[in-house]
N, C-alpha and C positions, 0 to 999 in steps of 0.2 A: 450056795455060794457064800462065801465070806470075806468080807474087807474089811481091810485095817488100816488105820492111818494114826501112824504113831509121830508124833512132832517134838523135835527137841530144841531146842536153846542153846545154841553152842557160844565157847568164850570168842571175840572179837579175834583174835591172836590164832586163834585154832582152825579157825573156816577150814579152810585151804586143806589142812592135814586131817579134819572131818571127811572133808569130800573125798582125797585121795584111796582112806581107809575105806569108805559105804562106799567107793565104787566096788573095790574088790569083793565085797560083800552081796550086792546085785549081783554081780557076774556069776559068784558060785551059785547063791541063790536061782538065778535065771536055768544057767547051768544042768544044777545038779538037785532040786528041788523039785519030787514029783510032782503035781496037781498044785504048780506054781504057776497060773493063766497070767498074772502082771507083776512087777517087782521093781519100784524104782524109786528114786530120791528127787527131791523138788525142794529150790530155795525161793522164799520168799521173796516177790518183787519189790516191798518194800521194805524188808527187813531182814539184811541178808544173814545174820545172825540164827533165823528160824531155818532148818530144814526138816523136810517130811517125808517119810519114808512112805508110800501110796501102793499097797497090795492087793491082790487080787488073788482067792484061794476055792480048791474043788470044795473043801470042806473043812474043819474044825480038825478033823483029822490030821490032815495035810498040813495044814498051819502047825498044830502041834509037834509032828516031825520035823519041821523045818528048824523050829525054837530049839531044839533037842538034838540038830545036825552039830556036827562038829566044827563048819563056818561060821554058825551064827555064834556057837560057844564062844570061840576064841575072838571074833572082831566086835561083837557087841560090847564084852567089857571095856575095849581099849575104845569105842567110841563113848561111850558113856564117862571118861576120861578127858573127854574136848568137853562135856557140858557146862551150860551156866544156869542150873538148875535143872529140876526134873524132868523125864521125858511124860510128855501126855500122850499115852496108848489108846484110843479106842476102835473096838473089835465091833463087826458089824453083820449082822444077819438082812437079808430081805426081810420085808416086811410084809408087802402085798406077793 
């Protein structure tokens, strides 16, 4: 199993039009994304400027079809468009 929790920075002016874009983004993802077990966005309760995309995948695999689907192509760039600096990706394996 593998999580990712990738968090971005968005500008003060953009929230709103972030969120309305990554919802459509979860849905297909949710949707149409094999060996997608969780898939969603979360804003910071003290800094609504942060939001984080919190995933849940069968495998490395799956993840990597998703990256490579024709959803994440097209609304990833235009969300990375609302940022106020870079997005922090980290990708996750169990451990124990």
């Amino acid at each position: 199993m593998i999580k990712v929790v990738a968090t971005n920075k968005v500008k003060k002016e953009k929230i709103d039009e972030f969120i309305a874009l990554a919802e459509k983004l979860v849905e297909a993802t949710n949707m149409y994304d094999e060996g997608c077990i969780h898939y969603d966005i979360y804003q910071d309760i003290n800094d609504p400027q942060v939001l984080t995309f919190i995933e849940e995948w069968e495998s490395m695999e799956t993840l990597n079809k998703h990256m490579a689907a024709a959803h994440f192509e097209e609304f990833v760039p235009q969300l990375g468009a609302f940022a106020d600096g870079p997005e922090d990706v980290h990708i996750y394996q169990k451990a124990l």
